[in-house]
matplotlib code that plots the C-alpha trace (Angstrom):
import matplotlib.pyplot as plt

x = [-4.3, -7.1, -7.9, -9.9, -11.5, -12.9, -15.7, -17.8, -15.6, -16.1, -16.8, -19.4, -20.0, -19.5, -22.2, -22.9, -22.8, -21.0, -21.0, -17.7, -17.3, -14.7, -15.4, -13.3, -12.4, -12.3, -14.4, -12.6, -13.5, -15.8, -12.5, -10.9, -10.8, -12.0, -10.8, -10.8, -7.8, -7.1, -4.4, -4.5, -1.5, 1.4, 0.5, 0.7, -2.1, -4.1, -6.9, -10.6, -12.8, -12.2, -14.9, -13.9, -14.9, -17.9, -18.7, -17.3, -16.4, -14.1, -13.4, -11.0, -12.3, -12.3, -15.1, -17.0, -20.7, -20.8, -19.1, -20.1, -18.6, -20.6, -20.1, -22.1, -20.2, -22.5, -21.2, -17.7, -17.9, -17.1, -18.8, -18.0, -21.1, -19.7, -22.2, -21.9, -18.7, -15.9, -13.1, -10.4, -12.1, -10.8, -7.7, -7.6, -9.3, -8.0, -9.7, -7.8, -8.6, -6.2, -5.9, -3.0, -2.5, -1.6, 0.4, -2.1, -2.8, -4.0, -4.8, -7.0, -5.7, -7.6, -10.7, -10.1, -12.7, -13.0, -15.4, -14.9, -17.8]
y = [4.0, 5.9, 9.5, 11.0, 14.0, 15.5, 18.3, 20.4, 21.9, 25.9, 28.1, 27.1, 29.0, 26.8, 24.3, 24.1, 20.8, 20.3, 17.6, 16.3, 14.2, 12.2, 10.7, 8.3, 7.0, 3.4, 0.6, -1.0, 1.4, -0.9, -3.1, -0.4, 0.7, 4.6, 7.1, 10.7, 12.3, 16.0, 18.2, 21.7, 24.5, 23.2, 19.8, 16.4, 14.5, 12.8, 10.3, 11.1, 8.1, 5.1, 2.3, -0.8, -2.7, -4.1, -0.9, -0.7, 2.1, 3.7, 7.2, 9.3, 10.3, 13.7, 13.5, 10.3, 11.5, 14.2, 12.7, 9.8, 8.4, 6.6, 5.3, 4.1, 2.0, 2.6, 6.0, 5.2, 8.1, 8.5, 11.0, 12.5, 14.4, 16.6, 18.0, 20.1, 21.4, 23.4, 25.8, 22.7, 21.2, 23.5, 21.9, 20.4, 17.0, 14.6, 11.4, 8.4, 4.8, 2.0, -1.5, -3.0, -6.0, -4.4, -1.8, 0.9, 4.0, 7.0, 10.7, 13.2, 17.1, 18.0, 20.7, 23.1, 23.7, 26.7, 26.8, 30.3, 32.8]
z = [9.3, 11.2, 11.1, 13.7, 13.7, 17.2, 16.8, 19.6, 21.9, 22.1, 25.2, 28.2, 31.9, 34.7, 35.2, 31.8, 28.8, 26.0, 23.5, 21.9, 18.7, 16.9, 14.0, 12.7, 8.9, 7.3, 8.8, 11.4, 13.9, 16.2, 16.4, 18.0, 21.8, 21.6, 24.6, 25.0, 26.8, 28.2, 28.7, 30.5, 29.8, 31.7, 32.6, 31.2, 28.9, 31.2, 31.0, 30.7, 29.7, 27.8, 25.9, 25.2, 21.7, 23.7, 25.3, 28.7, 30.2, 32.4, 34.0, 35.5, 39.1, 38.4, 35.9, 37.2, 37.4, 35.3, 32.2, 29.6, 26.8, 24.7, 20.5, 17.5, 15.2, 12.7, 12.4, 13.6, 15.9, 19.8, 21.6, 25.4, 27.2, 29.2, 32.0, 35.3, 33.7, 35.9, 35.2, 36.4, 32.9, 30.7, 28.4, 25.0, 24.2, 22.5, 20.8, 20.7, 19.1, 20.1, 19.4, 21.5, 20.0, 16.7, 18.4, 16.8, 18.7, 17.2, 17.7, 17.2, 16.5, 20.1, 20.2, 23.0, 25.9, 27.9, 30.9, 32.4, 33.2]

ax = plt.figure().add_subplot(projection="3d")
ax.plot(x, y, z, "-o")
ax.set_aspect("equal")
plt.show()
């Protein structure tokens, strides 16, 4: 089992940065793909940015450029740096760590992130 933990989220104007966290327990973490995922009142979860074991990366369009996931195994935590934010970014994120092959995939409880002048 994996707990994670997400941190950071909080109030911002538009065009502003904020930093999320997730830090996750045991020690298996760098064996696990990490993700962050948002959902907005009324609409469905959708994807934000992803990092593979090995560290490759993918993002939604929506956030390509202003957005970058990044981890360190060392402190099991997954971090999204969130810049040139906009009021269509404000929702819930959610962490996720998934290992397909084990049919593992895990969940944060979400931080919420305004952007909103």
């Amino acid at each position: 089992q994996v707990q994670l933990v997400e941190s950071g989220g909080g109030l911002v104007q538009p065009g502003g940065s904020l930093r999320l966290s997730c830090a996750a327990s045991g020690n298996i973490f760098s064996s696990y793909a990490m993700g962050w995922y948002r959902q907005a009142p009324g609409k469905q979860r959708e994807l934000v940015a992803t990092i593979t074991r090995g560290g490759s990366t993918n993002y939604a369009d929506s956030v390509k450029g202003r957005f970058t996931i990044s981890r360190d195994n060392a402190k099991n935590t997954v971090y999204l740096q969130m810049n040139s934010l906009r009021p269509e970014d404000t929702a819930v994120y959610y962490c996720n760590a998934r290992r397909v092959i084990l049919g593992h995939d895990y969940w944060g409880q979400g931080t919420q992130v305004t952007v909103s002048s």
